[in-house]
C-alpha positions as CSV (number, residue, x, y, z in Angstrom):
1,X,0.0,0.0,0.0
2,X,2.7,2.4,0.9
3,X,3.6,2.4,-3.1
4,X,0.5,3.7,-3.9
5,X,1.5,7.2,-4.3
6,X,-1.4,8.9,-2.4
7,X,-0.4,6.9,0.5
8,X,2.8,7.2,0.3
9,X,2.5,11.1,0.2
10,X,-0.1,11.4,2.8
11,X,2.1,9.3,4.7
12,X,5.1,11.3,4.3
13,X,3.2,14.4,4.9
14,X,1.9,13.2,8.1
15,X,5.6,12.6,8.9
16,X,7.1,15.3,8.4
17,X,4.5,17.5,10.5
18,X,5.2,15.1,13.5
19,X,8.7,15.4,13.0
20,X,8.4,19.7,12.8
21,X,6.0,19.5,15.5
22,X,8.8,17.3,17.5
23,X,11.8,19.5,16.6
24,X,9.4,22.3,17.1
25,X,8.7,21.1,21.2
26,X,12.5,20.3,21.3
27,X,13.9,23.6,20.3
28,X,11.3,25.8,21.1
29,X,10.3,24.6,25.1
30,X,13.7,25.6,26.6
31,X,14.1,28.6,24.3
32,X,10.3,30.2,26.3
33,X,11.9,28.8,29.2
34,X,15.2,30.6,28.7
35,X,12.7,34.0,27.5
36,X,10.8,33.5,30.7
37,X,13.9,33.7,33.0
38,X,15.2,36.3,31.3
39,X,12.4,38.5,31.6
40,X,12.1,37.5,35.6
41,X,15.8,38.0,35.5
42,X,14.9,42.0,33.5
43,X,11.9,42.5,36.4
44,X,14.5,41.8,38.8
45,X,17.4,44.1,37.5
46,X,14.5,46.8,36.8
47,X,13.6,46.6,40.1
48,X,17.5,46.5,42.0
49,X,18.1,49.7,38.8
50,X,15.1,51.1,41.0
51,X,16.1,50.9,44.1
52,X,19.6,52.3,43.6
53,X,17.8,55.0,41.7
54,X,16.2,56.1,45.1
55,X,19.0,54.9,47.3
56,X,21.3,57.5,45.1
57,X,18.5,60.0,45.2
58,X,18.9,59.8,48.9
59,X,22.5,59.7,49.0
60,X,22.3,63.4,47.0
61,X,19.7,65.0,49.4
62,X,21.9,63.5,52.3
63,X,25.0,65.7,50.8
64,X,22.5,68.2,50.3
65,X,21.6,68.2,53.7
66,X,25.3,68.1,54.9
67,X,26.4,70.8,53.3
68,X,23.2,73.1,54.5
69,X,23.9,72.4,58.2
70,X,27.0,72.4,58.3
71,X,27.9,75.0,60.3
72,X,25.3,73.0,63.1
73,X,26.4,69.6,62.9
74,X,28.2,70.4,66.6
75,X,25.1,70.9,68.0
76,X,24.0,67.1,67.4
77,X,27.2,66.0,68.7
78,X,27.0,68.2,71.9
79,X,23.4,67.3,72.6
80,X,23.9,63.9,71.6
81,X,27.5,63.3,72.5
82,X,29.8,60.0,71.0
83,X,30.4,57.3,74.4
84,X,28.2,56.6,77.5
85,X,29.7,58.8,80.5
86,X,28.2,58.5,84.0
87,X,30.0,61.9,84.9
88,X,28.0,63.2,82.1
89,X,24.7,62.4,83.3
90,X,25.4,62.9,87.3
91,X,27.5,65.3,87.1
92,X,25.3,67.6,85.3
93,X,22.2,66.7,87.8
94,X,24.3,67.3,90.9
95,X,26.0,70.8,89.4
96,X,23.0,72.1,88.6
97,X,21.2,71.5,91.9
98,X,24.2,72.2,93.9
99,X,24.1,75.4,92.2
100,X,20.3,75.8,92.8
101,X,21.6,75.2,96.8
102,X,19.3,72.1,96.7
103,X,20.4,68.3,98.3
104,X,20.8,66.0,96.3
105,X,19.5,62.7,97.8
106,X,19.8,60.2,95.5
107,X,21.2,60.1,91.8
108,X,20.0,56.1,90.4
109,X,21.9,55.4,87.0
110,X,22.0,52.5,85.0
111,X,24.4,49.5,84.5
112,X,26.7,49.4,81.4
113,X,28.0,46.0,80.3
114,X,32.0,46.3,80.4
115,X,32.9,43.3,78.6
116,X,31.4,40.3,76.2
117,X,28.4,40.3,73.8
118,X,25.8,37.8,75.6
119,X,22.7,39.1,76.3
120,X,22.8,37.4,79.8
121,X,20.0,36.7,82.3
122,X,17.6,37.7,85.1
123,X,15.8,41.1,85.9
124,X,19.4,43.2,86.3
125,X,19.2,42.9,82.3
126,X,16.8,45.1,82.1
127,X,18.4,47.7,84.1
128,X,21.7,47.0,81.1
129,X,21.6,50.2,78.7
130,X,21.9,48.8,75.4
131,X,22.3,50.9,71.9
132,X,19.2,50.6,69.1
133,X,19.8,49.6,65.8
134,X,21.0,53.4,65.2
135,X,23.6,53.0,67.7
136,X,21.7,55.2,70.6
137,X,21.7,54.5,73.7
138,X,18.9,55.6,76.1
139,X,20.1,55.6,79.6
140,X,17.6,56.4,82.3
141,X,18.3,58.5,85.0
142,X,16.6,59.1,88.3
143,X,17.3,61.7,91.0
144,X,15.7,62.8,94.6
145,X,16.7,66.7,95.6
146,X,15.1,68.8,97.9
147,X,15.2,72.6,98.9
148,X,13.3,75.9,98.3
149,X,10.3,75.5,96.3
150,X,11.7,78.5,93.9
151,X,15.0,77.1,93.5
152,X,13.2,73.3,93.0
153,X,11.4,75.2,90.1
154,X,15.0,76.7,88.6
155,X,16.6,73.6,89.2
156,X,13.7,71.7,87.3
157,X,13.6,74.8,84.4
158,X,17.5,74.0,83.8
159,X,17.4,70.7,83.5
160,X,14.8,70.8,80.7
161,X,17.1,73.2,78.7
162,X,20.4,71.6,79.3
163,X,22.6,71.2,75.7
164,X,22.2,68.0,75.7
165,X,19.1,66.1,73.9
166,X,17.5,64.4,77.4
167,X,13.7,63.6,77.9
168,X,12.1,64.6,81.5
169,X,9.7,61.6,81.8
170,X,8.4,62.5,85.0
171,X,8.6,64.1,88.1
172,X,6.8,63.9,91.2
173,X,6.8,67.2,94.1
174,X,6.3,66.9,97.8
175,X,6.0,68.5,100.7
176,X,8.2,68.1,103.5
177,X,8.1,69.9,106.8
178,X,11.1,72.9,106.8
179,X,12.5,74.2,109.7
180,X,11.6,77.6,109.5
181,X,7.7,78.4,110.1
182,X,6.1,78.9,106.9
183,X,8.5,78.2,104.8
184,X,8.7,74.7,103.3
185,X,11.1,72.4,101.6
186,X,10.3,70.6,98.4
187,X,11.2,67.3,97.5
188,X,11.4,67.0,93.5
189,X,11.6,62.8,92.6
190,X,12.3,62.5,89.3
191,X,13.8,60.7,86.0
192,X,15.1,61.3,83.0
193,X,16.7,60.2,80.1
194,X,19.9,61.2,78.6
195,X,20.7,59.7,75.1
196,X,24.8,59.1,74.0
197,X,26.0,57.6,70.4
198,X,27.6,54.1,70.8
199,X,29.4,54.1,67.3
200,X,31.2,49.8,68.4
């Protein structure tokens, strides 16, 4: 039969369109594979091209910014000054009462690991300063004086503007009996936090 040529050319015909169709599958499946991940591999650059775009953008305002404040750049490092100092903190809190002629009773400050990079355990952790993922440090800062009720009110006035960037969480006034009649002493408790740049 296959000499019959109307067999023999259907037969050929239907050949050779499963062998294209074959070759077809064969060449053409990993060539839209290879397009596909090309064009996930395009989205991706696009979107890194993006990013850079706005991460140089930034970079250029940052300069920008810079070069504006200059001149005030100090400021941040006074308020906000580079390694944690108890004499900063106390200091300041005992100067500026002693110079108010107020008592200091208690200054509280908090711990500072010296050494090792363990988290460690149990509640004294909590009183550990530790730096954010900006590299500031929060230390918290209580404090008892007592005195004149005008020069509690100075004392409290100064440490709200001091130089350096601190936050007066809260402070708590009482009465306590003085011994002259009719004048009375003042006991301010408060706290406060100071905040220092931990740059290791």
């Amino acid at each position: 039969m296959y000499q019959r040529p109307e067999i023999k050319a259907s037969l050929e015909v239907i050949l050779s369109v499963f062998t294209v169709a074959i070759l077809i599958f064969a060449a053409v499946r990993p060539t839209l594979a290879n397009v596909a991940s090309l064009q996930k591999k395009i989205e991706d650059l696009n979107s890194v091209n993006k990013k850079s775009d706005n991460k140089i953008a930034q970079v250029f305002a940052a300069q920008t910014d810079i070069d504006k404040f200059r001149d005030k750049l100090r400021l941040y490092d006074d308020a906000v000054p580079h390694g944690f100092s108890y004499h900063d903190m106390a200091g300041r809190i005992e100067l500026i009462a002693k110079r108010r002629g107020l008592a200091v009773q208690t200054i509280t400050l908090p711990g500072v690991k010296l050494f090792g990079e363990g988290k460690g355990a149990g509640d004294w952790v909590q009183k550990i300063t530790v730096k954010n993922q900006n590299k500031i440090v929060q230390a918290e800062v209580s404090f008892v004086v007592n005195g004149n009720p005008n020069e509690v009110k100075g004392f409290l006035t100064e440490i709200e503007n001091l130089d350096r960037l601190i936050f007066l969480n809260s402070v708590a006034l009482s009465a306590e009996p003085g011994e002259t009649k009719g004048i009375s002493i003042i006991k301010a408790t408060g706290q406060v936090y100071f905040y220092f740049y931990a740059e290791s």
